[in-house]
N, C-alpha and C positions, 0 to 999 in steps of 0.2 A: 222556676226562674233560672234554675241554675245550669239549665242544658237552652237556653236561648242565645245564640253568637253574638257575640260583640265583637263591630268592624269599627277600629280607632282612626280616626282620620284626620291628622294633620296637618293645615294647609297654613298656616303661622308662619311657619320657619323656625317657631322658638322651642327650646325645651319643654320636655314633658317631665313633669316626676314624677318617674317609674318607682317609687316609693308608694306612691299615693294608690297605686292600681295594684290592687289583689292578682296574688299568684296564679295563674293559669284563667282568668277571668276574659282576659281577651283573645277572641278567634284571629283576629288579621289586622297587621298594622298596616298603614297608607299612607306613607309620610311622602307630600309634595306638593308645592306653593300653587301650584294647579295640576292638579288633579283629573286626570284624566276618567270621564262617567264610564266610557266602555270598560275600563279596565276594572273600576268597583263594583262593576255591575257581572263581570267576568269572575271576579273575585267571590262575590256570592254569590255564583251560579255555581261556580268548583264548589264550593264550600255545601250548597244544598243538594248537589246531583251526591249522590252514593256511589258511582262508579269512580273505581281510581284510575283518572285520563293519564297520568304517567307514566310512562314505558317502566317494566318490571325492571328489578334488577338484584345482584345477587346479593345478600348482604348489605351493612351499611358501609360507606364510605368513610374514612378516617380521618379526618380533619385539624390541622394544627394552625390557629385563628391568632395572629396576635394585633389586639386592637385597645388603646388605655380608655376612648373615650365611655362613659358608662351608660351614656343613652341608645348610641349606635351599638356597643356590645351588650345590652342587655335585648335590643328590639329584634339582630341578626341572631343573636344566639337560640331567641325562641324559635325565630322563622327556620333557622339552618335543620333545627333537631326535629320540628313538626314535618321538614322534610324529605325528612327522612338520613340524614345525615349524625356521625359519632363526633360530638367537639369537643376537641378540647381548648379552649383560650384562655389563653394568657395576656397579660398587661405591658408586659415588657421583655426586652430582647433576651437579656440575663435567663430570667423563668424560664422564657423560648429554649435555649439551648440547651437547656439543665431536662426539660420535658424532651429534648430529641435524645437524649442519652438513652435512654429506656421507652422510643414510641418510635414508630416506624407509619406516617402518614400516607395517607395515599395524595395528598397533598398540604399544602402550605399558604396560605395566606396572611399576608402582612400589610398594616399600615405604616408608610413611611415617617408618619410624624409621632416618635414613642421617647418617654423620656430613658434617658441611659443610656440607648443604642438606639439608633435611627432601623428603620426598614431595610437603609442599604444596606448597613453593618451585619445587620442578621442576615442576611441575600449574600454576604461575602464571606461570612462563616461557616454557611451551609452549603456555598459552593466550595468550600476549601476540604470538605469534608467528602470522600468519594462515596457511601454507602447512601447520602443523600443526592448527588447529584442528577441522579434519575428521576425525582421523586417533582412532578410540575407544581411551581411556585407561580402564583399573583399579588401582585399589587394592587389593594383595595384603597385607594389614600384620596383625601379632595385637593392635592398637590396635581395639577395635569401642565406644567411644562413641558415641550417636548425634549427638553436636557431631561428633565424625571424619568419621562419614559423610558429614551434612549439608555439614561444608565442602570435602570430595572433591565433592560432584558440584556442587557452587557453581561449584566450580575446573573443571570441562570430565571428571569421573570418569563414566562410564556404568557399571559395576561397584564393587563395594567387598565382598570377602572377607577373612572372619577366617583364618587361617594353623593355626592349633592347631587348628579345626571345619573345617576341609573336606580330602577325602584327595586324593592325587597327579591323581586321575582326575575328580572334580569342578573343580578348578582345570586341568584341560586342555581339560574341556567347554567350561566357561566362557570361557576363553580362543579357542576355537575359535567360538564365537557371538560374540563379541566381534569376532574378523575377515570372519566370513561375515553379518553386521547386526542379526542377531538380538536 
């Protein structure tokens, strides 16, 4: 029973407690009020074919994730590390810049709504800092005014995604053009 995949699929809108769901038990999360068949059906087809359709690449990518809420950081953090990706996440801005003292990301992703220091905050600290300014930052937040945007890429953002419009696998694309310069 124990090598049979489990594909979780949420189509509620509401929480899940990830308390409840034993550690590495589920293959694939699917969280969205409609659900698209092609894509779940896509989803276990990658899942059941054995070749890896993914373009190779060197090494893992290095990831600095700051996100408080614990159902979204517990769902992307499995997705991010299954593929293929190093994360590290944090909860809050503070953490954030205490972990850039000693890590060197190959990128940056931030939610703008964190307690302590907002998204912006942390996006203008690490633009303040030159050894980071190279290093492409996004905005993962379900904040999408176009004031948000605008002052995400004021602040040093190359990306800016809503969280409720894009599924596990567009936010991993993304993220992966994100560290390859796309």
């Amino acid at each position: 029973i124990a090598k049979i995949p489990v594909f979780l699929l949420s189509t509620q809108g509401t929480a899940i407690n990830m308390n409840e769901i034993p550690k590495n038990s589920v293959t694939e999360f699917i969280m969205s009020v409609h659900p698209d068949t092609a894509e779940i059906v896509s989803k276990v087809k990658t899942f059941l074919n054995t070749e890896n359709t993914e373009s190779p690449k060197k090494g893992k990518y290095k990831i600095l994730w700051v996100e408080d809420d614990k159902l979204i950081g517990s769902i992307l953090y499995r997705k991010l590390t299954s593929s293929g990706f190093d994360v590290v996440h944090k909860t809050n801005g503070p953490e954030a810049l205490v972990e850039l003292e000693n890590f060197m990301p190959d990128a940056i992703i931030v939610d703008l709504l964190l307690p302590q220091m907002s998204g912006f905050d942390i996006l203008q600290h690490i633009a303040m800092n030159e050894s980071f300014r190279k290093v492409p930052k996004m905005v993962l937040s379900n904040l999408s005014k176009e004031s948000d945007k605008e002052k995400a890429k004021l602040l040093g953002a190359k990306k800016f995604m809503v969280k409720a419009s894009s599924s596990l696998d567009q936010i991993v694309a993304e993220i992966r053009n994100l560290c390859e310069g796309k």
